[in-house]
PDB file of N, H, CA, C and O in Angstrom:
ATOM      1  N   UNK A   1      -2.859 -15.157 -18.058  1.00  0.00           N
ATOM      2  CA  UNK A   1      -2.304 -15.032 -16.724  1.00  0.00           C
ATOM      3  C   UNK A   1      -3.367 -15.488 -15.723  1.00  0.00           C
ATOM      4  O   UNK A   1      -4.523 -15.065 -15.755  1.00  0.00           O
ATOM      5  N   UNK A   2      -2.802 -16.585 -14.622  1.00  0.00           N
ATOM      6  H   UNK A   2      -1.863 -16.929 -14.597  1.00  0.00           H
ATOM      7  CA  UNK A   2      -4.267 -16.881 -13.861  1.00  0.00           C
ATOM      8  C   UNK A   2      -4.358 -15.453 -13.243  1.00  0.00           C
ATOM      9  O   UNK A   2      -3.826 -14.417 -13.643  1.00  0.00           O
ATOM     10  N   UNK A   3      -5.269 -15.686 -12.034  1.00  0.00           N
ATOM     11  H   UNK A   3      -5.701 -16.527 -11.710  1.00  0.00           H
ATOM     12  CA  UNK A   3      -6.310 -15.072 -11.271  1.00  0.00           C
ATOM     13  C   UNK A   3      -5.500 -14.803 -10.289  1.00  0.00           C
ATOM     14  O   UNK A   3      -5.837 -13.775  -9.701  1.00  0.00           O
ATOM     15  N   UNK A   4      -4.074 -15.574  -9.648  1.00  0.00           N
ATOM     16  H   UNK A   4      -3.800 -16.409 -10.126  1.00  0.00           H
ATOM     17  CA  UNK A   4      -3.523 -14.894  -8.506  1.00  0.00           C
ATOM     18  C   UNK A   4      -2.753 -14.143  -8.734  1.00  0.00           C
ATOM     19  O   UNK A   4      -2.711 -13.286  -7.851  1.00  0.00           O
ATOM     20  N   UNK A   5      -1.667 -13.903  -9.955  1.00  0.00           N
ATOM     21  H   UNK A   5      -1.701 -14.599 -10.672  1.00  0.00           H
ATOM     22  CA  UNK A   5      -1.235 -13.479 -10.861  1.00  0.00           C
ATOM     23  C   UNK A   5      -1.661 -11.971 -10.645  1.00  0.00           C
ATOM     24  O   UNK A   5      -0.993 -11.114 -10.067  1.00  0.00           O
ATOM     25  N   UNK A   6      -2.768 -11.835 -11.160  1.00  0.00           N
ATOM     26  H   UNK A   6      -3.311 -12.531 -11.630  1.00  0.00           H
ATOM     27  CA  UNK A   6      -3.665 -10.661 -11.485  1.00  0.00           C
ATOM     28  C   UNK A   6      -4.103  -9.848 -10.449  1.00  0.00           C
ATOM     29  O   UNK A   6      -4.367  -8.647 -10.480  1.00  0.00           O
ATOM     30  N   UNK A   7      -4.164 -10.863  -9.264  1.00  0.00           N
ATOM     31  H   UNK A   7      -3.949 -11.839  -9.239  1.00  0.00           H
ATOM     32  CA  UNK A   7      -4.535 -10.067  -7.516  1.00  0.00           C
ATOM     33  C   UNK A   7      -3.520  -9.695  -7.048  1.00  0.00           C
ATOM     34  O   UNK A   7      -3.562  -8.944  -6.074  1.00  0.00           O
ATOM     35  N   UNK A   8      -2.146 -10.154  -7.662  1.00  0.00           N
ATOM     36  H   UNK A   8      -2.112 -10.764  -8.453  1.00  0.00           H
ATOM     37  CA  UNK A   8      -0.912  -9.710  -7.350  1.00  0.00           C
ATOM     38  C   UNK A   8      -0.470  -8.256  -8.095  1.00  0.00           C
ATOM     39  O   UNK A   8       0.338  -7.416  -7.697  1.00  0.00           O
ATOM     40  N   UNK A   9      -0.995  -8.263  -8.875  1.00  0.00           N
ATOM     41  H   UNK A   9      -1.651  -8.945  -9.198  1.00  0.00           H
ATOM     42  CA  UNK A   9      -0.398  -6.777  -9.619  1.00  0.00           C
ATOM     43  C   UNK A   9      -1.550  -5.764  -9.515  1.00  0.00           C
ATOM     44  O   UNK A   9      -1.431  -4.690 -10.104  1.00  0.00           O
ATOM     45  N   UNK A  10      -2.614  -6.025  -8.834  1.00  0.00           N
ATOM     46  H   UNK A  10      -2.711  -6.898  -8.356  1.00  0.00           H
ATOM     47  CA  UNK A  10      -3.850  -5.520  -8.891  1.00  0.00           C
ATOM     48  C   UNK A  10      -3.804  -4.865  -7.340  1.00  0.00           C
ATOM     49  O   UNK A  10      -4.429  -3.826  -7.128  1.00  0.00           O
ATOM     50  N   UNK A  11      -2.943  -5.594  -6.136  1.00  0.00           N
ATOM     51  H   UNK A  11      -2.435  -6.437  -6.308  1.00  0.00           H
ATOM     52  CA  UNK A  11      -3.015  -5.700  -4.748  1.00  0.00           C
ATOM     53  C   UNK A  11      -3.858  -5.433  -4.295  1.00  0.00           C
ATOM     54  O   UNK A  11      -4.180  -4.469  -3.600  1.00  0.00           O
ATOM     55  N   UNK A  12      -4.585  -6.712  -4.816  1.00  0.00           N
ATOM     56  H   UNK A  12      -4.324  -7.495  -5.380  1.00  0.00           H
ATOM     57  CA  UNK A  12      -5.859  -7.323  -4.167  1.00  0.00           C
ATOM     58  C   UNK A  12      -5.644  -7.926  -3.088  1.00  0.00           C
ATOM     59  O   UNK A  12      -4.649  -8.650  -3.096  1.00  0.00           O
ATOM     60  N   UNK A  13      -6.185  -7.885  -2.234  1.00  0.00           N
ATOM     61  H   UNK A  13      -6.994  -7.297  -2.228  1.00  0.00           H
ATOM     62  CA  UNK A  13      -5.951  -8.511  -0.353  1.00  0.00           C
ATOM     63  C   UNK A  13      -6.011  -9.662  -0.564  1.00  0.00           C
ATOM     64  O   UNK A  13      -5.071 -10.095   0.104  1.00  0.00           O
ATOM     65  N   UNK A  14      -6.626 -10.767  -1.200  1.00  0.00           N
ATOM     66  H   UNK A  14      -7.389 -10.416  -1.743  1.00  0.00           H
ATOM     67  CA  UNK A  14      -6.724 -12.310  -1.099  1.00  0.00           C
ATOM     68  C   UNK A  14      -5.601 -12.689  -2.007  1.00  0.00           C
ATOM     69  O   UNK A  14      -5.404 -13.902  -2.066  1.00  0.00           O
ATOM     70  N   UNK A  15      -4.951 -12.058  -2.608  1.00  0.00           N
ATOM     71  H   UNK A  15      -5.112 -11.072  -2.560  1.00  0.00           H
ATOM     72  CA  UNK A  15      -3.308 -13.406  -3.466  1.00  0.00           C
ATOM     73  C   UNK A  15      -2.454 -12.689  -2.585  1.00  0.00           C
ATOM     74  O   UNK A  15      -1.589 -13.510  -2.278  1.00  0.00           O
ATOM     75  N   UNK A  16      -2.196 -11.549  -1.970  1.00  0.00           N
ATOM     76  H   UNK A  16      -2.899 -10.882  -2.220  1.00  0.00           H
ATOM     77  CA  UNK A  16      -1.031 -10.990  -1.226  1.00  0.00           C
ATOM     78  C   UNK A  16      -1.498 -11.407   0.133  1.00  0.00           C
ATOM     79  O   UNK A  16      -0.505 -11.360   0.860  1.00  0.00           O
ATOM     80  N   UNK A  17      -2.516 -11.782   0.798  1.00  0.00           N
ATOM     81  H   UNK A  17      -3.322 -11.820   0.208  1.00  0.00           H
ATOM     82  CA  UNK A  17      -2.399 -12.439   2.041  1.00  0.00           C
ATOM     83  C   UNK A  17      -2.310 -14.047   1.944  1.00  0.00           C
ATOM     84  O   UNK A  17      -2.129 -14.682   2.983  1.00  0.00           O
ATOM     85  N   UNK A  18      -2.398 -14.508   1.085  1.00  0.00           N
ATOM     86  H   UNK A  18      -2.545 -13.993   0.241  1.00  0.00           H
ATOM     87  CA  UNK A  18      -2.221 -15.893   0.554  1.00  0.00           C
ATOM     88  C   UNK A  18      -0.694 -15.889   0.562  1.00  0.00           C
ATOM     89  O   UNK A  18      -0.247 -16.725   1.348  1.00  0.00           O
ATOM     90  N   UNK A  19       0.463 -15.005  -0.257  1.00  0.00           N
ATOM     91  H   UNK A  19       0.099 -14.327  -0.896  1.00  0.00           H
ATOM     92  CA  UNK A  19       1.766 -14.884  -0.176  1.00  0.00           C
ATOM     93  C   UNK A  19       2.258 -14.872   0.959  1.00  0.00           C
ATOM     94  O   UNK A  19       3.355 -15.404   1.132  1.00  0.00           O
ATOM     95  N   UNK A  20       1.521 -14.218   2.101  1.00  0.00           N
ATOM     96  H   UNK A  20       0.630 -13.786   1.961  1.00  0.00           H
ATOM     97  CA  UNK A  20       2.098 -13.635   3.545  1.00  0.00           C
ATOM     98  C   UNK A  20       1.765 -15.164   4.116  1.00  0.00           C
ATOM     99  O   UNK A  20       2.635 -15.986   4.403  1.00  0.00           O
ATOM    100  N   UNK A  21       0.987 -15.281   4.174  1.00  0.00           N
ATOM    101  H   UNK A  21       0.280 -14.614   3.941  1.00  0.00           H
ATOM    102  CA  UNK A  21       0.647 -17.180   4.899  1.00  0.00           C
ATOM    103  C   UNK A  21       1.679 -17.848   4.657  1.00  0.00           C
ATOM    104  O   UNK A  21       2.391 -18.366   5.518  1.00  0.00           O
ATOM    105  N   UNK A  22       1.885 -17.903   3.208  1.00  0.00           N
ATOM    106  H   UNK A  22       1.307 -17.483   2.508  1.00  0.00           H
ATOM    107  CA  UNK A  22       2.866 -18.994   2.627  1.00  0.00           C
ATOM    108  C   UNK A  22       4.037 -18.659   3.271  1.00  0.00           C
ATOM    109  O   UNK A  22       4.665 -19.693   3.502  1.00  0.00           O
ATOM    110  N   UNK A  23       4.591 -17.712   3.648  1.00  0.00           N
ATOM    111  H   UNK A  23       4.081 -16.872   3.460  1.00  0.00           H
ATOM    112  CA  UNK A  23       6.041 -16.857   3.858  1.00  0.00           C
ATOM    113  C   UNK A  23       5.897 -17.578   5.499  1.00  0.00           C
ATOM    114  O   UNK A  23       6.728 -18.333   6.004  1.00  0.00           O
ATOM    115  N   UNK A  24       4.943 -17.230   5.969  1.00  0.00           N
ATOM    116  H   UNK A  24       4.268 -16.617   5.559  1.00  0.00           H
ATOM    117  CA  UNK A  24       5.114 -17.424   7.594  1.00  0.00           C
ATOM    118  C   UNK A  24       4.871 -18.724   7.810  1.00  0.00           C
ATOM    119  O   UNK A  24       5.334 -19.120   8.880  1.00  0.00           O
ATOM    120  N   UNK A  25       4.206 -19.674   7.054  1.00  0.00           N
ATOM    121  H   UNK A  25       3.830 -19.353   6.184  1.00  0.00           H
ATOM    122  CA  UNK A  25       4.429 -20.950   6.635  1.00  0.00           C
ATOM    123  C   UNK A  25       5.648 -21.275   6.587  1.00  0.00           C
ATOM    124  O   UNK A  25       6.129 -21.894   7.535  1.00  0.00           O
ATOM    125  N   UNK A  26       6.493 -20.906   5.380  1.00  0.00           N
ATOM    126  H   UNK A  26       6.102 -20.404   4.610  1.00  0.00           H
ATOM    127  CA  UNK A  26       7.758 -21.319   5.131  1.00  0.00           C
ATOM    128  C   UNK A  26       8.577 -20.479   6.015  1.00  0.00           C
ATOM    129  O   UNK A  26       9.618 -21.049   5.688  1.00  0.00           O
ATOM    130  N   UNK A  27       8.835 -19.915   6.558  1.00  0.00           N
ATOM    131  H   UNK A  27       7.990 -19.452   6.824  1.00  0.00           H
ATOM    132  CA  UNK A  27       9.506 -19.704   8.407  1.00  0.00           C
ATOM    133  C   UNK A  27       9.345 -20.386   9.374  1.00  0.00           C
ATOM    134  O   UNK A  27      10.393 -20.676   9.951  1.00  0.00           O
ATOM    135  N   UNK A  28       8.056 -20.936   9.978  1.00  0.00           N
ATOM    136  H   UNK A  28       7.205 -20.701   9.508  1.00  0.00           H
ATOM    137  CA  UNK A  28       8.103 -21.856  10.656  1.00  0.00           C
ATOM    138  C   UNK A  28       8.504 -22.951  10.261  1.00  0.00           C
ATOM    139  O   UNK A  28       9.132 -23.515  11.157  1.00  0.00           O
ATOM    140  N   UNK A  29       8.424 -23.735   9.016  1.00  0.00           N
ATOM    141  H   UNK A  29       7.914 -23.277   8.288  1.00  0.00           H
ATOM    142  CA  UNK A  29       8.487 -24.961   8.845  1.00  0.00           C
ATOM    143  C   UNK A  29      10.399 -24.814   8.998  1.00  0.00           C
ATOM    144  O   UNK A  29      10.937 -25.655   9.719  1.00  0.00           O
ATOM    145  N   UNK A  30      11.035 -24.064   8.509  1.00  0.00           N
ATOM    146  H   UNK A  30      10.598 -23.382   7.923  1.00  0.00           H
ATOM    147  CA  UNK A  30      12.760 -23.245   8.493  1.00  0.00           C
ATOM    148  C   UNK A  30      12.540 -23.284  10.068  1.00  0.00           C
ATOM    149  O   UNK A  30      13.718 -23.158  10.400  1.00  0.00           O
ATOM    150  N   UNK A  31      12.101 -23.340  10.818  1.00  0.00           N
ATOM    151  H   UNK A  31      11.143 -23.443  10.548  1.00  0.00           H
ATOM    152  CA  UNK A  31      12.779 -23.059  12.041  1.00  0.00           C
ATOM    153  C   UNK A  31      12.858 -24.597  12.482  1.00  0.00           C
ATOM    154  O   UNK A  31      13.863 -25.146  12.933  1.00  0.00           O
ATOM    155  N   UNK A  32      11.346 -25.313  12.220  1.00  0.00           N
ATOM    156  H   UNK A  32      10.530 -24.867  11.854  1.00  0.00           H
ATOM    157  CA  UNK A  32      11.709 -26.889  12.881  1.00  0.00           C
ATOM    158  C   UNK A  32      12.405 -27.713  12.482  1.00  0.00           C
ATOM    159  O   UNK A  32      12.807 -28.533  13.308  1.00  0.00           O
ATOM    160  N   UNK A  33      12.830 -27.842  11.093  1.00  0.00           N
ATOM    161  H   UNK A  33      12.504 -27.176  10.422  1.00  0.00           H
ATOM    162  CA  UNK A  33      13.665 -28.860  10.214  1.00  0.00           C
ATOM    163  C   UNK A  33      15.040 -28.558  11.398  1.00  0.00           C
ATOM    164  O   UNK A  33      15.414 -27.584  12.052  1.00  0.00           O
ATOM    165  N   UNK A  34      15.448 -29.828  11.244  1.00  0.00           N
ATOM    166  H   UNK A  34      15.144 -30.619  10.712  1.00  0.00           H
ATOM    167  CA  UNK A  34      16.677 -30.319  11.284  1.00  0.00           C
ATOM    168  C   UNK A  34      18.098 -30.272  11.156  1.00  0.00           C
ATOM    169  O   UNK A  34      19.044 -30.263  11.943  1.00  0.00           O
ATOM    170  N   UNK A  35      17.930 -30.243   9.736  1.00  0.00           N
ATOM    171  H   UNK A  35      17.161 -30.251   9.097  1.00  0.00           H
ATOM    172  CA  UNK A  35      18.773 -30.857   8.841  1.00  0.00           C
ATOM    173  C   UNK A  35      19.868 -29.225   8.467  1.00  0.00           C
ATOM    174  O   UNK A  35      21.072 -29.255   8.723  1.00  0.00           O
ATOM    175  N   UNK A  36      19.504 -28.519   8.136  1.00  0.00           N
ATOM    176  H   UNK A  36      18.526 -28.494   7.928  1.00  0.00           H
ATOM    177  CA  UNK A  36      19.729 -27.330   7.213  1.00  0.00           C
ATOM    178  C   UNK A  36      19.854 -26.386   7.855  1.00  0.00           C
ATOM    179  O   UNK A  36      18.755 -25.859   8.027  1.00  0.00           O
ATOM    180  N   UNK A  37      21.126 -25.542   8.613  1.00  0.00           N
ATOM    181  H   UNK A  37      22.019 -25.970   8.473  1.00  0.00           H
ATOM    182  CA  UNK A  37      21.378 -24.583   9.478  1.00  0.00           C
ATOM    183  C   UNK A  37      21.056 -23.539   8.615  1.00  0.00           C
ATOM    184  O   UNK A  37      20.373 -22.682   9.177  1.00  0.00           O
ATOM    185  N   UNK A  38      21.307 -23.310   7.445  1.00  0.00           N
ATOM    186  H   UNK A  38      21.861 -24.006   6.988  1.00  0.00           H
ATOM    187  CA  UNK A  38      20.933 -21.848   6.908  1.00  0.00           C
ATOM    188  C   UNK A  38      19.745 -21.525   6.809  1.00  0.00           C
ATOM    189  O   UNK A  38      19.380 -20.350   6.762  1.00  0.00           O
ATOM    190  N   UNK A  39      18.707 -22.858   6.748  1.00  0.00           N
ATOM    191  H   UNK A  39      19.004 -23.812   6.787  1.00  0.00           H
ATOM    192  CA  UNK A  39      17.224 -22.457   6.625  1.00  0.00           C
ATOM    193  C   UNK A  39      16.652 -21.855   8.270  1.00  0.00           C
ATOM    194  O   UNK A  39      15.766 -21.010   8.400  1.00  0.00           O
ATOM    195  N   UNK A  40      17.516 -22.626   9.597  1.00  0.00           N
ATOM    196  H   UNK A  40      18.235 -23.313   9.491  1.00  0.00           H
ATOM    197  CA  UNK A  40      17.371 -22.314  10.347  1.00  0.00           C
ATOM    198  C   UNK A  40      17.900 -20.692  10.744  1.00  0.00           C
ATOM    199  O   UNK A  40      17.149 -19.760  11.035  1.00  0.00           O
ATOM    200  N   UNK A  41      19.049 -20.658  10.684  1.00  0.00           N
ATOM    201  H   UNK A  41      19.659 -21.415  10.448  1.00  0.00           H
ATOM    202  CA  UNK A  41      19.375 -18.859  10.708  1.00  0.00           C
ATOM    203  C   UNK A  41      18.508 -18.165   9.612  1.00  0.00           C
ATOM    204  O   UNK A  41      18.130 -17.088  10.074  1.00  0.00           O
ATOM    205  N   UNK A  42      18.129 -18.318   8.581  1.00  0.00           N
ATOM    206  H   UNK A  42      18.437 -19.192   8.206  1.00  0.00           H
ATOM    207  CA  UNK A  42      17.267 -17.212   8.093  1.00  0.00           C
ATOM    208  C   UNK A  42      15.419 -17.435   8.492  1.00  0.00           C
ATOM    209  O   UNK A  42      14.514 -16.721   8.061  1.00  0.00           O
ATOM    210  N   UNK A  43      15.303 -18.400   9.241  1.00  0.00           N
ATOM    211  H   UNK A  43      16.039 -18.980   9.591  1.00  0.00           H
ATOM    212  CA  UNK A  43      13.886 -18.362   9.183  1.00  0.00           C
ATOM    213  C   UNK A  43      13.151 -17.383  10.298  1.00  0.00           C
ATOM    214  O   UNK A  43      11.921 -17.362  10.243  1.00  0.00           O
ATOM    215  N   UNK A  44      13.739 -16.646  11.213  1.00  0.00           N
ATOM    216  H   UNK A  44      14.738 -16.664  11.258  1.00  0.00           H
ATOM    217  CA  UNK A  44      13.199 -15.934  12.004  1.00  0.00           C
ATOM    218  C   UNK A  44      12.732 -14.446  11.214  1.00  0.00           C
ATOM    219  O   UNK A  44      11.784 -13.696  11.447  1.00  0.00           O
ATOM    220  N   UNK A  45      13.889 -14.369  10.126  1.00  0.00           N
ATOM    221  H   UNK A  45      14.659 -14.978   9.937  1.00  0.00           H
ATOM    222  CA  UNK A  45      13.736 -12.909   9.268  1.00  0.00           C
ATOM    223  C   UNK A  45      12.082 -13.455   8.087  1.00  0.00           C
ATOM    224  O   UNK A  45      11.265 -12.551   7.916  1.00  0.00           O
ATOM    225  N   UNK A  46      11.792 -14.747   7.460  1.00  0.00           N
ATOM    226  H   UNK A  46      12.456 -15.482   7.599  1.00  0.00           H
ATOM    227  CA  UNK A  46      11.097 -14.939   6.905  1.00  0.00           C
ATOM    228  C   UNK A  46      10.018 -14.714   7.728  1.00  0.00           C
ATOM    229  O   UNK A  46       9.391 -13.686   7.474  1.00  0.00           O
ATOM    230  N   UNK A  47       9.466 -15.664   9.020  1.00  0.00           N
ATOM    231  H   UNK A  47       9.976 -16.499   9.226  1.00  0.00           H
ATOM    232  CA  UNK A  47       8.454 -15.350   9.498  1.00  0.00           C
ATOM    233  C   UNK A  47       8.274 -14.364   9.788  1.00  0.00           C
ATOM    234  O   UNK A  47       7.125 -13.974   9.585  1.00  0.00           O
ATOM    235  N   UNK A  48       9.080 -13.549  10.308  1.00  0.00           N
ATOM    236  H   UNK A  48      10.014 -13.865  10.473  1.00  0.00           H
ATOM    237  CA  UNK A  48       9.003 -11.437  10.601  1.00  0.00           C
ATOM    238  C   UNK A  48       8.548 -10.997   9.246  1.00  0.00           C
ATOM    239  O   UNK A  48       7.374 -10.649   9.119  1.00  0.00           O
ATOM    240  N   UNK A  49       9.269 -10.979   8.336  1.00  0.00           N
ATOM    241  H   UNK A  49      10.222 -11.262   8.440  1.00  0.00           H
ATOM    242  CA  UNK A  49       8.921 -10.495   6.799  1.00  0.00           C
ATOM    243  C   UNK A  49       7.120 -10.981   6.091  1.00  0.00           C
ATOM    244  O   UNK A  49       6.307 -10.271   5.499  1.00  0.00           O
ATOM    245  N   UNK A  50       7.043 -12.488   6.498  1.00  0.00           N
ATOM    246  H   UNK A  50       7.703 -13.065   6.979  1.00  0.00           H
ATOM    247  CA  UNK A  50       5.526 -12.312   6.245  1.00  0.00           C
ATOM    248  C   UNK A  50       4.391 -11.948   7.074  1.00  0.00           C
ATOM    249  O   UNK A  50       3.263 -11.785   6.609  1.00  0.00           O
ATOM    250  N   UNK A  51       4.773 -11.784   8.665  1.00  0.00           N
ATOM    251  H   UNK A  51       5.690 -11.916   9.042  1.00  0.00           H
ATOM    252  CA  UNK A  51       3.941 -11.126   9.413  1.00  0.00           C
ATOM    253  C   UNK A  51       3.699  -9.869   9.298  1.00  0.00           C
ATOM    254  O   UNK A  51       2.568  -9.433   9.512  1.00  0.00           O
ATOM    255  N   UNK A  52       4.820  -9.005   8.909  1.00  0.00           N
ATOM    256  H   UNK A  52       5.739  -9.360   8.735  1.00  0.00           H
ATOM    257  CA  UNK A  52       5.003  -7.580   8.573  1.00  0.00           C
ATOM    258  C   UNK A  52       4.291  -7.405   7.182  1.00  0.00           C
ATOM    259  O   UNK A  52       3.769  -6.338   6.857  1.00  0.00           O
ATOM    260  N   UNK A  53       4.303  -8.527   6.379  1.00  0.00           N
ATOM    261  H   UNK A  53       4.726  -9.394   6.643  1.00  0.00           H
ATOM    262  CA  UNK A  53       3.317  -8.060   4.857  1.00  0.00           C
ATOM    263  C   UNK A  53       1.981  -8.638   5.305  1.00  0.00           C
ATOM    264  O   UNK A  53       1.122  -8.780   4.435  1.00  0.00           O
ATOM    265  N   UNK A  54       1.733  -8.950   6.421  1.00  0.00           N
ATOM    266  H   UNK A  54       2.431  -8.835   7.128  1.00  0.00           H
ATOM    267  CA  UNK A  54       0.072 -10.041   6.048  1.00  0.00           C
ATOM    268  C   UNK A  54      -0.619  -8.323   7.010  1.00  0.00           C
ATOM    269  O   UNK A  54      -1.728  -7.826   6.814  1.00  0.00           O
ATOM    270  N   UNK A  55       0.316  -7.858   7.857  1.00  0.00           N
ATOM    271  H   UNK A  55       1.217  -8.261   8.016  1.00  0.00           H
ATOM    272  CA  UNK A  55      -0.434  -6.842   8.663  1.00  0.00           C
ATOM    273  C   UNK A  55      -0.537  -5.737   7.442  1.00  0.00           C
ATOM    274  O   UNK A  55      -1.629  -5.172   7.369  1.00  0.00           O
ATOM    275  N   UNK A  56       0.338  -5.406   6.595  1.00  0.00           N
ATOM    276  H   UNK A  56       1.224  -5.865   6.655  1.00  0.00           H
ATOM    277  CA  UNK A  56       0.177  -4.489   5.441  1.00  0.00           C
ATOM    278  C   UNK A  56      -0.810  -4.330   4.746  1.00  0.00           C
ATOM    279  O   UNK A  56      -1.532  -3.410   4.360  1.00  0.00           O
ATOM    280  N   UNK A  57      -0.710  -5.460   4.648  1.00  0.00           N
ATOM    281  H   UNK A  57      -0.124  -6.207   4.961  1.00  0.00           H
ATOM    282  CA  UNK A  57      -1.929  -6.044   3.419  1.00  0.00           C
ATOM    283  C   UNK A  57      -2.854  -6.277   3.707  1.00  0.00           C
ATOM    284  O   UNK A  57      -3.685  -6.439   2.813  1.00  0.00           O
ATOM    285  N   UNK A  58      -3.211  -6.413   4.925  1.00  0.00           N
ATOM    286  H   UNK A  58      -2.536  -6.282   5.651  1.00  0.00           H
ATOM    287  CA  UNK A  58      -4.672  -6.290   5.221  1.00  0.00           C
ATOM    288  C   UNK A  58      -5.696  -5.010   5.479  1.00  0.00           C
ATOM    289  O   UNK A  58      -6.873  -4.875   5.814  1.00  0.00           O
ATOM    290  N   UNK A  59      -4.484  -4.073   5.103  1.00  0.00           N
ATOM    291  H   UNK A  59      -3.528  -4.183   4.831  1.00  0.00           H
ATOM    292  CA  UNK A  59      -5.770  -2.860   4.519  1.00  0.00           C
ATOM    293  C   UNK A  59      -5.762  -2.531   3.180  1.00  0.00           C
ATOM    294  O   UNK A  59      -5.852  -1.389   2.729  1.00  0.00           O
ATOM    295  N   UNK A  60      -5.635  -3.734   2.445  1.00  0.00           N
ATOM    296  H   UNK A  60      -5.562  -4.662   2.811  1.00  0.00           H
ATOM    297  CA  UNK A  60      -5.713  -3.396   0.840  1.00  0.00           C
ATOM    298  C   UNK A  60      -6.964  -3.882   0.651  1.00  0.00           C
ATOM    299  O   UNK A  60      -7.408  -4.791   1.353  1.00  0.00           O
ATOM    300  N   UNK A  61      -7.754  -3.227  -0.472  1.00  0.00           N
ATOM    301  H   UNK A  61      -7.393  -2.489  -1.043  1.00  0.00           H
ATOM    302  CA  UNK A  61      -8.951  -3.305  -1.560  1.00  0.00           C
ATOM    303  C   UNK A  61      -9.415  -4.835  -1.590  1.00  0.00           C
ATOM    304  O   UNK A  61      -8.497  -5.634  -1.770  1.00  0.00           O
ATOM    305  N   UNK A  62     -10.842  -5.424  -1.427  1.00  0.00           N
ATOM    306  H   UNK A  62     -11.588  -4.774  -1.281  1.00  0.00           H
ATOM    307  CA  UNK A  62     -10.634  -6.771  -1.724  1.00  0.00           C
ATOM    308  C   UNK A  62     -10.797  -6.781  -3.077  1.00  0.00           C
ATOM    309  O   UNK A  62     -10.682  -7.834  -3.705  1.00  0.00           O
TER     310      UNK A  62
END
């Protein structure tokens, strides 16, 4: 099993704030596209959902 894998079941602060980036990553990028109304209606709940885990998770164990 790699190493992020392992920070994930371990909730280690560096693979679960790496997840929360990616999430609020993939919300913004859902809000600017174009093309795809459903990515647009759900991307306000994604970026909320990884802002709400990156603030969580940043009082976990490094």
């Amino acid at each position: 099993m790699s190493g992020f894998f392992k920070g994930l079941l371990r909730f280690r602060r560096s693979a679960w704030e790496m997840l929360a980036t990616i999430l609020i990553a993939l919300g913004v990028f859902m809000l600017m596209q174009p093309f795809w109304m459903v990515a647009f209606t759900y991307s306000f709940i994604v970026t909320l959902v990884g802002t709400v885990m990156f603030i969580i998770v940043s009082h976990f164990p490094e």
